[in-house]
C-alpha positions, 0 to 999 in steps of 0.5 A: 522482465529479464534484468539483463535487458535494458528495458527500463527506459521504455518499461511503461509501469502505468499501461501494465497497471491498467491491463492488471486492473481491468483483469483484476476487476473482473475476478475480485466478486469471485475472490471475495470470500475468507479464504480468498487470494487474489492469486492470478491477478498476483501472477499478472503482476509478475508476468507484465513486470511490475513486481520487478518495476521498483527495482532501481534503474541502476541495478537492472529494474525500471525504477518504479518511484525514482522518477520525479515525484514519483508521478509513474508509481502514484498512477500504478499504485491507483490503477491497480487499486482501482481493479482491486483494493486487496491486490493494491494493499498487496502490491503496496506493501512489495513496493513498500519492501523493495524501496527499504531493500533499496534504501538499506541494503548491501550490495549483496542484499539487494542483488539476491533480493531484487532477482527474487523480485525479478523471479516472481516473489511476492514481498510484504512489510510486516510490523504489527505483533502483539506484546513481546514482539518477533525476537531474533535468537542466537543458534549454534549455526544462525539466528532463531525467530521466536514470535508471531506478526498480526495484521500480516496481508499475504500470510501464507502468499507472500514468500519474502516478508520484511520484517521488524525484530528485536534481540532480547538485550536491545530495544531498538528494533531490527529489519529482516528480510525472511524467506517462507514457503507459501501455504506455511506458518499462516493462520487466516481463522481470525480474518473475518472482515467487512471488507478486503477479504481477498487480502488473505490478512492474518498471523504468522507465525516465525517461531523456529525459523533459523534465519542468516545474519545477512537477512538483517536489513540496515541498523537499528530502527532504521524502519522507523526513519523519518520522513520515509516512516510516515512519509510513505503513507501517500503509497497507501492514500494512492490505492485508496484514490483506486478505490474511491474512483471505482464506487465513483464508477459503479455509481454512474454506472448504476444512474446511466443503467437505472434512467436516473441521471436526469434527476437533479437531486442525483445529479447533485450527488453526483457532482459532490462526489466528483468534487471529493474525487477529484480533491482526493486526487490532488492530495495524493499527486502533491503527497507524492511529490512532497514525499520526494522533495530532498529540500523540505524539512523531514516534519513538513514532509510527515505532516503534509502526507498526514494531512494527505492521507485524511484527507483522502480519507474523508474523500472516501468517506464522503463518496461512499455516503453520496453513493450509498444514498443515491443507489439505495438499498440495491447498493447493499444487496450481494452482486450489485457491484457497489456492495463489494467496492463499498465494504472493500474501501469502507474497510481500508480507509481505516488506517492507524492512528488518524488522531494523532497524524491529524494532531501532530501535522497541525502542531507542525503547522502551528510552530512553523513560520512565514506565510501558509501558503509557503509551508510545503513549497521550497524548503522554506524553514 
């Protein structure tokens, strides 16, 4: 998408998503493998504008995410899930990065940054790191990076990595956006999962890469500001609803191509399943508009999408249980299409630190005042 042309007041970020997904679904079987990459669903998101769709409006982009409630980026993020959950924890993670570019950049930062975007770069958020963490150096003529980040999905793919770094006399950590050359500095050997195989998540290695002081994004721990911090975890509830509705999918497909949809007992299932979908949808649609409501306090904020994202996850959970237990054991034989979609989503529900998110949004609900149903509704203190 050319940023000189003013296309993002009719740019459609949701009919792109749906060509990606549809593309996407008929590769994922074939990507899902250690080594896999969705590599070509990637190069779909360039070529129909959506690694350039989060690029605010005012600076050439469609504004992917700026619309009210974010309504357009909940849709996207779900759809393309929906056609693969690797390339949907992937586009996650570069919308994610272009938003804090957005959030806290400079002008310069964000100009050199959003053309790269336009210019078909894939970005990613890296923040896990063993003990000791990344360490920005002094060098004669730059910074140096000493350290390694883990968990890192895109290694070795994505070629503009956000992440988080501290100097060796400060606590607080630092944003970078570090440029890398694909197929450099990665090491996907431990990745061997259940599931999301294709997401190519492994460890990077920044160890000697001098670095510009102009690739230091805001100031200290702005990455962990709140709500954003934690608010953001709706982006990752909105692919797992992806996810959710493609078992749902495969499911229904399996009882209308087997002759067991007659069965009442099936149909039950069935209509459990849709049920938990369905509620998964509801909860990540409301997450989404909370997470953009100025007027609510930064806790209510946090504790709805942390009360969203368990909520979705016990969707998933649910669906996944009814759907296993109606196909049977065909559903976990290679090459039935629930196999897959099943370890891919079982794998990805499994996001940080659920206790302490469930914990810490009902200490929120427990302090607040006036009536339930007006906690996340107005601004109310």
């Amino acid at each position: 998408m050319d940023q000189r042309t003013p296309l993002n007041l009719v740019y459609d970020a949701v009919a792109a998503a749906r060509a990606v997904a549809a593309t996407a679904a008929t590769r994922a079987a074939a990507e899902d493998r250690d080594d896999g990459f969705p590599a070509e669903d990637v190069a779909d998101l360039a070529r129909l504008g959506l690694l350039a769709a989060p690029i605010p409006v005012a600076e050439g982009g469609a504004g992917l995410g700026e619309e009210p409630g974010a309504a357009k980026l909940s849709e996207t993020l779900r759809l393309v899930g929906y056609g693969s959950l690797a390339l949907g924890r992937l586009y996650e993670g570069h919308v994610n990065a272009l938003q804090l570019v957005a959030r806290y950049g400079d002008a310069g930062q964000r100009a050199r940054l959003f053309a790269d975007a336009a210019a078909g770069h894939l970005f990613g958020v890296w923040n896990t790191e063993p003990a000791g963490g990344l360490v920005l150096e002094d060098a004669p003529d730059s910074l140096r990076l000493r350290g390694v980040k883990t968990f890192a999905s895109g290694a070795g793919h994505v070629t503009r990595a956000l992440v988080t770094g501290r100097r060796p006399d400060e606590g607080a950590p630092l944003m970078l956006v570090v440029p890398l050359e694909a197929g450099t500095r990665a090491d996907l050997s431990a990745w061997r999962a259940h599931g999301m195989r294709a997401s190519a998540t492994g460890t990077v290695d920044f160890s000697g890469l001098p670095v510009a002081a102009e690739a230091i994004l805001g100031g200290p721990d702005d990455y962990h500001r709140q709500p954003d911090f934690s608010g953001g975890a709706w982006r990752f509830a909105a692919v797992q609803l992806g996810g959710i509705e493609a078992v749902f999918d495969a499911w229904r497909a399996h009882l209308a191509r087997v002759g067991r949809g007659d069965d009442p007992h099936q149909l039950a299932r069935l209509g459990e399943g849709a049920i938990a979908m369905e509620g998964a949808r509801h909860w990540v649609a409301r997450a989404a508009a909370i997470a953009a409501d100025a007027e609510l306090p930064a806790d209510r904020i946090v504790a709805y999408v942390n009360l969203a994202r368990l909520a979705v996850e016990r969707s998933g959970l649910d669906v996944l249980q009814l759907a296993q237990r109606s196909v049977g054991l065909q559903g976990f034989l290679r090459g039935h299409p629930l196999e897959r979609l099943s370890r891919d989503l079982a794998t990805y529900l499994r996001q940080p630190a659920p206790d302490g998110a469930l914990t810490g949004a009902a200490r929120v609900v427990l302090q607040a005042g006036g009536l339930g149903g007006d906690l996340w509704t107005g601004g109310r203190a």
